[in-house]
C-alpha positions in Angstrom: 179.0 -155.3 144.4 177.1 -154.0 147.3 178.1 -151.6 150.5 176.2 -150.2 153.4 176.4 -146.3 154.1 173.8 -145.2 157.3 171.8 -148.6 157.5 171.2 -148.2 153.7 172.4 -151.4 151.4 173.3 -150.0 147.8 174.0 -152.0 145.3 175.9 -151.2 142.3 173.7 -150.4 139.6 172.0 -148.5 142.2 175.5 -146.1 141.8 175.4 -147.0 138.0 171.8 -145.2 137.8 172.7 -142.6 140.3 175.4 -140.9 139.4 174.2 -139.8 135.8 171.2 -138.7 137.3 173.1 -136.9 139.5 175.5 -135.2 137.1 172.6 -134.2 135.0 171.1 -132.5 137.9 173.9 -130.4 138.5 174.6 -129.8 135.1 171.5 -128.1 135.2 171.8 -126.4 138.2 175.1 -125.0 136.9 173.6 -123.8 133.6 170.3 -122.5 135.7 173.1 -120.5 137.7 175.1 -119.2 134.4 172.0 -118.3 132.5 171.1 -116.3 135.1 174.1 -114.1 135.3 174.1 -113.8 131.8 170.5 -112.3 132.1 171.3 -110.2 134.6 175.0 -108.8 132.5 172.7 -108.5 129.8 170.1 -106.0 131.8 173.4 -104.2 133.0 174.4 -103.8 129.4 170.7 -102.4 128.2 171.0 -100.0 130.3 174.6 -98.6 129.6 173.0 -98.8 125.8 170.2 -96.4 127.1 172.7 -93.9 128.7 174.8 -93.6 125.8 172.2 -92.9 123.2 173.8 -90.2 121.7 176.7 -92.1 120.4 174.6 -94.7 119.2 172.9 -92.4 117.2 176.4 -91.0 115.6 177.5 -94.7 114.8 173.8 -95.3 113.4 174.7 -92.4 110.9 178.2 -93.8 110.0 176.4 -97.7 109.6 173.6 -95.7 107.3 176.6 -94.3 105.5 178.5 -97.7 104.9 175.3 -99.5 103.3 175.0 -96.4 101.2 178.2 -97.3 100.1 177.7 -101.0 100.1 174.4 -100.6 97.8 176.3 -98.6 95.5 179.0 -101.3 95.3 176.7 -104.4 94.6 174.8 -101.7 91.9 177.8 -101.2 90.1 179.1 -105.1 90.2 176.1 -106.1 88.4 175.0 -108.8 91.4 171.5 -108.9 90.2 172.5 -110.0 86.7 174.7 -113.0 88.4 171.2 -114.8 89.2 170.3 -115.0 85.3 173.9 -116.1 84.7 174.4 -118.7 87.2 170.7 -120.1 86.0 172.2 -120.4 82.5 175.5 -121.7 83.8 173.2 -124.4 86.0 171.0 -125.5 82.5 174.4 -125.9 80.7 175.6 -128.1 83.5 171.9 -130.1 83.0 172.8 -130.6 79.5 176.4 -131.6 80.2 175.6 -134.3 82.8 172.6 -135.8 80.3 175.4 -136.4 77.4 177.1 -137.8 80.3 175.3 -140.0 80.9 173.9 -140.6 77.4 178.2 -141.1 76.7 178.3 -143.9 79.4 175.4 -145.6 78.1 177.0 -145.9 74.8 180.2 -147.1 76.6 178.6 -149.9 78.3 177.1 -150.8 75.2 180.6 -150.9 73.0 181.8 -153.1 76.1 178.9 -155.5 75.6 179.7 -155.5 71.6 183.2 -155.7 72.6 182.7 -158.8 74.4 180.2 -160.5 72.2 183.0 -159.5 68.9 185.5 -160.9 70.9 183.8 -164.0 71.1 182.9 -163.9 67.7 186.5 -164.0 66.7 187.2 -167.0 68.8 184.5 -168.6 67.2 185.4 -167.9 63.3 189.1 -169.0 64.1 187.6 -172.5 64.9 185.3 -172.4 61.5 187.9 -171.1 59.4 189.9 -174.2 60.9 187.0 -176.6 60.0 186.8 -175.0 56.4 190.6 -175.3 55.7 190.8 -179.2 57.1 187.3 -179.9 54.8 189.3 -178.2 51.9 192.5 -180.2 52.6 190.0 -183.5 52.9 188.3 -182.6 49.6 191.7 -181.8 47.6 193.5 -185.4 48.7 190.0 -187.2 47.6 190.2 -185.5 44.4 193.9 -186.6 44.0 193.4 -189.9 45.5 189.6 -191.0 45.1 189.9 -194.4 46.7 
């Protein structure tokens, strides 16, 4: 595909590359543009901070307050003493998942003796077959020797 604008041939891929680059550049310029006025809403926002000092310094005493109160709550919960508790809770949880996987080892080895047994049985039916028909062949030559 291929058209002419002002003299100029452009080709498709031409318009392919293009517009991406394009769209990136004024992506950019759009988030150039919105950074800035965020900068400059931010400088208007320091300086209504500044003027109102005073009652940041009231709410700075009502947040001091709150921690206070905060501190006193985590104190009295005992949060310090979860650490040791959760590291005995995590060794327990080491121990479990080790006879775990001690357990599935021993499983996959009753499978294996499950199998081979299993086998086994097969096997004796077919001797204790061979056993009874020798028995039957000795008895009728003892009763009939020729």
């Amino acid at each position: 595909m291929e058209f002419s604008i002002g003299g100029y041939n452009i080709k498709g891929w031409m318009v392919a590359v293009g517009l991406p680059v394009l769209s990136s550049l004024a992506g950019g310029v759009w988030w150039s543009y919105d950074t800035l006025q965020r900068f400059y809403g931010v400088e208007e926002g320091i300086s209504e901070v500044a003027e109102n000092s005073a009652a940041f310094n009231a709410r700075a005493s009502e947040l001091s307050s709150r921690i206070q109160t905060l501190e006193q709550a985590i104190q009295d919960n005992d949060v310090r003493g979860l650490n040791q508790k959760l590291a005995t809770l995590s060794t327990n949880m080491q121990q479990l998942l080790q006879q775990q996987k001690t357990l599935l080892d021993m499983r996959s080895q009753v499978d294996k003796a499950t199998t081979i047994t299993d086998g086994l049985g097969d096997q004796l039916d077919v001797i204790q077959t061979e056993i009874d028909d020798i028995w039957k062949a000795y008895d009728e030559l003892v009763d009939n020797p020729l």
